[in-house]
N, CA, C and O atoms as CSV, one atom per row, in Angstrom:
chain,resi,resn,atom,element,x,y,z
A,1,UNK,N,N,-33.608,-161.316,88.201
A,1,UNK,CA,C,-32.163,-161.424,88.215
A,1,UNK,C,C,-31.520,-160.140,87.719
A,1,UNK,O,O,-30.569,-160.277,86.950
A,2,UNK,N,N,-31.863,-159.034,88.013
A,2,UNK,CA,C,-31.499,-157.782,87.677
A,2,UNK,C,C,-30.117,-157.568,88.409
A,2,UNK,O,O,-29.592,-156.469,88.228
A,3,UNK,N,N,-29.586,-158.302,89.058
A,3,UNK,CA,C,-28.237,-157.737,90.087
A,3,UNK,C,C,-27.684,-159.294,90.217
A,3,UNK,O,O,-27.332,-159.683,91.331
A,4,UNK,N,N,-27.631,-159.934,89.399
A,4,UNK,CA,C,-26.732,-161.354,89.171
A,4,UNK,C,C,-25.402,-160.848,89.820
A,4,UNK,O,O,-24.688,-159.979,89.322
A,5,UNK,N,N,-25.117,-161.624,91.213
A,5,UNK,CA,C,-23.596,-161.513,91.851
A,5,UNK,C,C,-22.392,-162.186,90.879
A,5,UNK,O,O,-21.211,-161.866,91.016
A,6,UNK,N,N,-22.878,-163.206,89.834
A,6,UNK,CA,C,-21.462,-163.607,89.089
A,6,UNK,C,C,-21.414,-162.712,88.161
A,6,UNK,O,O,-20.305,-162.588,87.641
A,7,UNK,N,N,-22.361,-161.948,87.720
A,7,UNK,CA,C,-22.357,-161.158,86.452
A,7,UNK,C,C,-21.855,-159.500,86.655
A,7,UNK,O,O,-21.310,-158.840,85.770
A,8,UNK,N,N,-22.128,-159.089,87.813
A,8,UNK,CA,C,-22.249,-157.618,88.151
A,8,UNK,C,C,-20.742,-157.232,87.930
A,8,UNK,O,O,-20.501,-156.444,87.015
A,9,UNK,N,N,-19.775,-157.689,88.640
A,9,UNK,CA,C,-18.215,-157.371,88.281
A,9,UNK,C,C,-17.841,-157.599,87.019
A,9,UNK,O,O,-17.517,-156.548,86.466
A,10,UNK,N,N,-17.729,-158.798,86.155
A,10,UNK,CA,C,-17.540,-158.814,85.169
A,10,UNK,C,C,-17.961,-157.616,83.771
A,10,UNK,O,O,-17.350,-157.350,82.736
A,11,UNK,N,N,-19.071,-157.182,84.252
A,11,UNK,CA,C,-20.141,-156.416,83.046
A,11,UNK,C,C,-19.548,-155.020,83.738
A,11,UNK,O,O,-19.608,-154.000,83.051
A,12,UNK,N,N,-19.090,-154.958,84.810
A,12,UNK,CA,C,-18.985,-153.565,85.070
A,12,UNK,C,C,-17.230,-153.096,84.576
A,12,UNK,O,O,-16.734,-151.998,84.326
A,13,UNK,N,N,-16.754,-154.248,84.589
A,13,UNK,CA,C,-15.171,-154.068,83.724
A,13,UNK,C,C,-15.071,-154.176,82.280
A,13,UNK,O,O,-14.049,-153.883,81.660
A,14,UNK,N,N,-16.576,-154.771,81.539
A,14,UNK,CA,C,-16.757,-154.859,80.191
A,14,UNK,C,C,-16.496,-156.100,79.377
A,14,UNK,O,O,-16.229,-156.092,78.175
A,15,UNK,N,N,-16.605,-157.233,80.189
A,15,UNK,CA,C,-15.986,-158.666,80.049
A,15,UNK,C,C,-17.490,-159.496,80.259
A,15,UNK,O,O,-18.227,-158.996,81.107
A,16,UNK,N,N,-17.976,-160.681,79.573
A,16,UNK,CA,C,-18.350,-161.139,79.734
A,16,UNK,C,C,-17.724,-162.335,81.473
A,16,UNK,O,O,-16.601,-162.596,81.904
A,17,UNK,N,N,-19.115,-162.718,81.947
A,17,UNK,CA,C,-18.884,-163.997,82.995
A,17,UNK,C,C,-17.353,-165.082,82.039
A,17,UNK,O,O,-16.179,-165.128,82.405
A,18,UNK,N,N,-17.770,-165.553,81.229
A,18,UNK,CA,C,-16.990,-166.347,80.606
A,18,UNK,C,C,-15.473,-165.476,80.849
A,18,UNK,O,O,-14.636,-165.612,81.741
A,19,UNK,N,N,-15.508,-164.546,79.678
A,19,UNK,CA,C,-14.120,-163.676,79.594
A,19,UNK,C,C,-13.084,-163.411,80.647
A,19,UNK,O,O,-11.854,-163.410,80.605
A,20,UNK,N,N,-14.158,-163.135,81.833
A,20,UNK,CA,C,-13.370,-162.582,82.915
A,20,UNK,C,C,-13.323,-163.973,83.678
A,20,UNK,O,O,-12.165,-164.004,84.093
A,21,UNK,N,N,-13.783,-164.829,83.979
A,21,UNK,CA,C,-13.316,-166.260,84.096
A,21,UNK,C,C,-11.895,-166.763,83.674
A,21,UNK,O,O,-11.000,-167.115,84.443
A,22,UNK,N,N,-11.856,-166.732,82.322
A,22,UNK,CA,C,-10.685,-166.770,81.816
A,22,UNK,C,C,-9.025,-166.449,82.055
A,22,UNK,O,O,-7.905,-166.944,82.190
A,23,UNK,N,N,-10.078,-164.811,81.970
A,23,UNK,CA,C,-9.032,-163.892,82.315
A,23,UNK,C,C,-8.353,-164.350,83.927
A,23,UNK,O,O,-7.305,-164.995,83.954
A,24,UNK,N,N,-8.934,-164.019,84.998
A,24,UNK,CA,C,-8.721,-164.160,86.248
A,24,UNK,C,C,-8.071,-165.693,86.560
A,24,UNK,O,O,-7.276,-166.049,87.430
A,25,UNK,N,N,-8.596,-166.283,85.720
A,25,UNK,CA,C,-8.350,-168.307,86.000
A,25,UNK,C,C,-6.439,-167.887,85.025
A,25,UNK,O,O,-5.394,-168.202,85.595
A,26,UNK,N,N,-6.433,-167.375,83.988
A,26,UNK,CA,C,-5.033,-167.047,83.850
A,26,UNK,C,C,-3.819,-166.440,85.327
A,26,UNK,O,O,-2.899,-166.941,85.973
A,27,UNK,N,N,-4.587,-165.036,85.273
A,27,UNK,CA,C,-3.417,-164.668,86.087
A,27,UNK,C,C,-3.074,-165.331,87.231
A,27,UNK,O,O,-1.947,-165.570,87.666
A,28,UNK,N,N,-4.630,-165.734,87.884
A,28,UNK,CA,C,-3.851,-167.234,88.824
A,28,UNK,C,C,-3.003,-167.617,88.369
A,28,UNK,O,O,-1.945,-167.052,88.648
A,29,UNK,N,N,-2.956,-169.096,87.162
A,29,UNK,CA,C,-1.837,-169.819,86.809
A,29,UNK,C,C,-0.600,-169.167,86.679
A,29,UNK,O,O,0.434,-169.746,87.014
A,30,UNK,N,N,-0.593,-168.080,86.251
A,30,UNK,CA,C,0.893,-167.454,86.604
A,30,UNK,C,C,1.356,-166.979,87.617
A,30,UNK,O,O,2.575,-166.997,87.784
A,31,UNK,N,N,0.168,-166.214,88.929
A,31,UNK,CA,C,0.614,-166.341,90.058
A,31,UNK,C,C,1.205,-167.578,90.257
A,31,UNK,O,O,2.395,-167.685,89.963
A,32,UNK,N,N,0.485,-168.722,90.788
A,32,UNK,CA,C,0.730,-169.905,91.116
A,32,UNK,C,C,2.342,-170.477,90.805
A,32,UNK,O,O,3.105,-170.904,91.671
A,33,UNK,N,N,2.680,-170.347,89.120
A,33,UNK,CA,C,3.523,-170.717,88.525
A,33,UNK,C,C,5.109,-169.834,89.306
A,33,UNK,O,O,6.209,-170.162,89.752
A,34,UNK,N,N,4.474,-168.851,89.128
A,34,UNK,CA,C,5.933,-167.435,89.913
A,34,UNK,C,C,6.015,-167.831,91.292
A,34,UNK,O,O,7.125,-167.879,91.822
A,35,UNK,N,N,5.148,-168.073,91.832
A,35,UNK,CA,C,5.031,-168.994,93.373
A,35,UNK,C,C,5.919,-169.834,93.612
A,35,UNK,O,O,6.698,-169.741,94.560
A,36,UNK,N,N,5.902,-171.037,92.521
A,36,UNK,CA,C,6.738,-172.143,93.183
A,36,UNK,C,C,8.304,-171.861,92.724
A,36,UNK,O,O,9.425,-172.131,93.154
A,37,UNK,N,N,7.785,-171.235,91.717
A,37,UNK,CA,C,9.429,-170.797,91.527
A,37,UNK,C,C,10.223,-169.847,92.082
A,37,UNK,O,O,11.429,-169.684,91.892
A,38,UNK,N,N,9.384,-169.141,92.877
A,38,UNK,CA,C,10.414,-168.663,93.920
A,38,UNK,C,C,10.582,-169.849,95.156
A,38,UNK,O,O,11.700,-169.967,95.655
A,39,UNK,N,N,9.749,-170.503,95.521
A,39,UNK,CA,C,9.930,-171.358,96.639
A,39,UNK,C,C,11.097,-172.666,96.295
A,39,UNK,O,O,11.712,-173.377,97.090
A,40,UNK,N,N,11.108,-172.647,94.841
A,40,UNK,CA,C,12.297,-173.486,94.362
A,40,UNK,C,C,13.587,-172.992,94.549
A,40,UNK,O,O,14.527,-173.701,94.909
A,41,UNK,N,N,13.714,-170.987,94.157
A,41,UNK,CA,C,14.425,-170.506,94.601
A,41,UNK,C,C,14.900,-170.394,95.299
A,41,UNK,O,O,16.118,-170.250,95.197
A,42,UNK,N,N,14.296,-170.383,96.441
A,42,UNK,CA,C,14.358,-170.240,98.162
A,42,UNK,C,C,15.382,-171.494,98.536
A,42,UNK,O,O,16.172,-171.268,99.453
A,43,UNK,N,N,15.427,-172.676,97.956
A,43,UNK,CA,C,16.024,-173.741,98.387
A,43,UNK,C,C,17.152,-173.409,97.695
A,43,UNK,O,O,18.100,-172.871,98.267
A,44,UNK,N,N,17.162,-173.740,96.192
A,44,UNK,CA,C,18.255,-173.697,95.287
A,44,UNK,C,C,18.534,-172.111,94.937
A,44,UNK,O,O,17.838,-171.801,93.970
A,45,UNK,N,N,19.253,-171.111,95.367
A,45,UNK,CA,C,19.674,-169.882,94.933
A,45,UNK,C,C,20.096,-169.979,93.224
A,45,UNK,O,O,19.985,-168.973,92.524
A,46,UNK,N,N,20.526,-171.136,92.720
A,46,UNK,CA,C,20.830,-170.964,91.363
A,46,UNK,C,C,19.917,-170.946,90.363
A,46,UNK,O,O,19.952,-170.564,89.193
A,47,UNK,N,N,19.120,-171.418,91.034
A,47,UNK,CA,C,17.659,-172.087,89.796
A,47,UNK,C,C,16.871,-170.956,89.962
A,47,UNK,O,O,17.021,-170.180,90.905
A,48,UNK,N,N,15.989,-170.820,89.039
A,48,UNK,CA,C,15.246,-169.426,89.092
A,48,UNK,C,C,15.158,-168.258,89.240
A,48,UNK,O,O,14.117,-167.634,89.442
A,49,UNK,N,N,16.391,-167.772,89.146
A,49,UNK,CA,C,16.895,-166.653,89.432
A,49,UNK,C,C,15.965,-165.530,89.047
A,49,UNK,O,O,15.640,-164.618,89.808
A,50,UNK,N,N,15.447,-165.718,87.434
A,50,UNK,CA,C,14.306,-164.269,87.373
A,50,UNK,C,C,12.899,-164.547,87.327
A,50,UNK,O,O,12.164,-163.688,86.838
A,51,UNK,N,N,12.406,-165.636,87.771
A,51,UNK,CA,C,11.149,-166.264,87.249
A,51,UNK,C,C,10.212,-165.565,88.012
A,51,UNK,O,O,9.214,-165.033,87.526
A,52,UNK,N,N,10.513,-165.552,89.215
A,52,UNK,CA,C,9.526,-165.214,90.298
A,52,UNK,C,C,9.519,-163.690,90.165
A,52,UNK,O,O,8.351,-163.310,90.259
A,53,UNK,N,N,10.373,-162.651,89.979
A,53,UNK,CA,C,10.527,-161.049,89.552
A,53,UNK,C,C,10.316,-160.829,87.936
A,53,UNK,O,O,9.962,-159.693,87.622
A,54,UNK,N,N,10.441,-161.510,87.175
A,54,UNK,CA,C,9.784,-161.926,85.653
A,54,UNK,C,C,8.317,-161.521,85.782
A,54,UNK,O,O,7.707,-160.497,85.474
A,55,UNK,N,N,7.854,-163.031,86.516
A,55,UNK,CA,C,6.112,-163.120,86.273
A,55,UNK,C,C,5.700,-162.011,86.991
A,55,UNK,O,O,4.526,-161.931,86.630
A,56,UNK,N,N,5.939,-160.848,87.983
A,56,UNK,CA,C,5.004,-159.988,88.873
A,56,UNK,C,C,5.149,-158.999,87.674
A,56,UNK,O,O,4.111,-158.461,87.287
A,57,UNK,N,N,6.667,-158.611,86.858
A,57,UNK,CA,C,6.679,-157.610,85.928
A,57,UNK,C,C,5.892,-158.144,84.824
A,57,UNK,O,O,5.472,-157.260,84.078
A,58,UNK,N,N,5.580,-159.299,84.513
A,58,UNK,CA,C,4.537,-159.504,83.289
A,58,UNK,C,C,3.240,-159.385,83.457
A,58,UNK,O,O,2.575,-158.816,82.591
A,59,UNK,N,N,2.640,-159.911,84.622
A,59,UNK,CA,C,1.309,-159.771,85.510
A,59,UNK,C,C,0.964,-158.189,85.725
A,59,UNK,O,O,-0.239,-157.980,85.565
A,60,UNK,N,N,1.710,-157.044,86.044
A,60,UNK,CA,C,1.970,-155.793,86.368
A,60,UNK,C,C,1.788,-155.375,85.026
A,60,UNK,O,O,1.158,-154.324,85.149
A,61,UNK,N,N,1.951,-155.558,83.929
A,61,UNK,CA,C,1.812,-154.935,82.547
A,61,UNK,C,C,0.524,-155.296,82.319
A,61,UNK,O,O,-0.309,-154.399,82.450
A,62,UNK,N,N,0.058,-156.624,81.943
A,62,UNK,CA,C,-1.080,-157.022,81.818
A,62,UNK,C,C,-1.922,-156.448,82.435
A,62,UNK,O,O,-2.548,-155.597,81.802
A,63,UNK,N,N,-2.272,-156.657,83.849
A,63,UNK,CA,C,-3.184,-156.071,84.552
A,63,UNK,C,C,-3.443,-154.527,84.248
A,63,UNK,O,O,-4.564,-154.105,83.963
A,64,UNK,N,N,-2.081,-153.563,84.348
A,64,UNK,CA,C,-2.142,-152.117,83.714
A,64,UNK,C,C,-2.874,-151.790,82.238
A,64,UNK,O,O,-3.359,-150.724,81.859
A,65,UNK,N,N,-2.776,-153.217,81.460
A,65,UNK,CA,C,-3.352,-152.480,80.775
A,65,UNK,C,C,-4.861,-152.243,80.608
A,65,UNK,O,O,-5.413,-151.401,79.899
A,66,UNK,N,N,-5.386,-153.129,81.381
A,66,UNK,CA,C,-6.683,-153.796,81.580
A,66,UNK,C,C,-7.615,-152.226,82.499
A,66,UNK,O,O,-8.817,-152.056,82.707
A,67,UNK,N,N,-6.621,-151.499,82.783
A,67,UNK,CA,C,-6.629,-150.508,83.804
A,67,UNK,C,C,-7.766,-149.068,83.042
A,67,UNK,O,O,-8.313,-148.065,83.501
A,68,UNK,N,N,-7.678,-149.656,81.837
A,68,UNK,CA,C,-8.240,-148.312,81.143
A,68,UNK,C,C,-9.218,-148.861,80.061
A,68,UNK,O,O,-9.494,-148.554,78.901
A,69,UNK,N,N,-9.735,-150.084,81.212
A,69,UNK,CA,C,-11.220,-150.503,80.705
A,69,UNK,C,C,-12.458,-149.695,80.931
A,69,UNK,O,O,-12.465,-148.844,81.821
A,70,UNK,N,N,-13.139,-149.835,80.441
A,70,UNK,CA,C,-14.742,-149.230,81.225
A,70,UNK,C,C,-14.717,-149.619,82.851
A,70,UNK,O,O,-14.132,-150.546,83.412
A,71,UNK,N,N,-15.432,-148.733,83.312
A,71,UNK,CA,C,-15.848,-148.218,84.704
A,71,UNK,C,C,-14.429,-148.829,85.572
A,71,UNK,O,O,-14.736,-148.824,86.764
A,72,UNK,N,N,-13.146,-149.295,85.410
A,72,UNK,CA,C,-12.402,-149.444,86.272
A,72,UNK,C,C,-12.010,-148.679,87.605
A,72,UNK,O,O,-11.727,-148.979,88.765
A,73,UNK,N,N,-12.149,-147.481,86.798
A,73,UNK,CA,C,-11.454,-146.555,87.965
A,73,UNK,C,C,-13.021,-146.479,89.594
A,73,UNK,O,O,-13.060,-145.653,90.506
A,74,UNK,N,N,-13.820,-147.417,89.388
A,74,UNK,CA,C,-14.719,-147.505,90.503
A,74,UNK,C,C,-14.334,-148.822,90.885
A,74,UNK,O,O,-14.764,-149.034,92.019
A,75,UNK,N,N,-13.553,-150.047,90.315
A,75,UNK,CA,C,-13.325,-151.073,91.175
A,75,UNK,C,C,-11.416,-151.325,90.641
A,75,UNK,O,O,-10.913,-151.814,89.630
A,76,UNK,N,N,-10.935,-150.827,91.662
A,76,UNK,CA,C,-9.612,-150.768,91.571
A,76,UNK,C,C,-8.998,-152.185,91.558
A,76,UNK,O,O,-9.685,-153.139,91.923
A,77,UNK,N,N,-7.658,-152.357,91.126
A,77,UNK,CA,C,-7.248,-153.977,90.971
A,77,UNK,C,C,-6.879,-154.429,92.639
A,77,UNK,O,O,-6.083,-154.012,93.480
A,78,UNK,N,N,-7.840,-155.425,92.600
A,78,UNK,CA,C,-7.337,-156.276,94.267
A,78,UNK,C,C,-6.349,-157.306,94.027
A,78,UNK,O,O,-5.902,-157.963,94.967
């Protein structure tokens, strides 16, 4: 098991399997979350006005900072 496919990304950003689980299972939920609230938006123009441009600028920090982990600059953020 020298080249474990769940392990190889994680270890190469410096995160354990678990950690980066975590991590990634987060920024989903806030994708997800900024999702419906723009699609709530979309109906109701009053409701949600910054939620959905909120969460990409909070997600966008986070992720940046994550940016100046070990070996990142060989697997860029998808």
């Amino acid at each position: 098991m020298a080249d474990n496919p769940f392990t190889r990304h994680p270890k190469e950003v410096g995160e354990t399997y678990f950690e980066h689980m975590g991590i990634a299972a987060g920024v989903g939920l806030q994708m997800a979350v900024g999702a419906l609230a723009c699609f709530v938006h979309a109906v109701f123009p009053f409701l949600c006005v910054r939620t959905g441009s909120a969460t990409i600028e909070r997600l966008h920090r986070r992720i940046n900072k994550r940016v100046e982990g070990p070996n990142w600059e060989r697997h860029p953020i998808i």
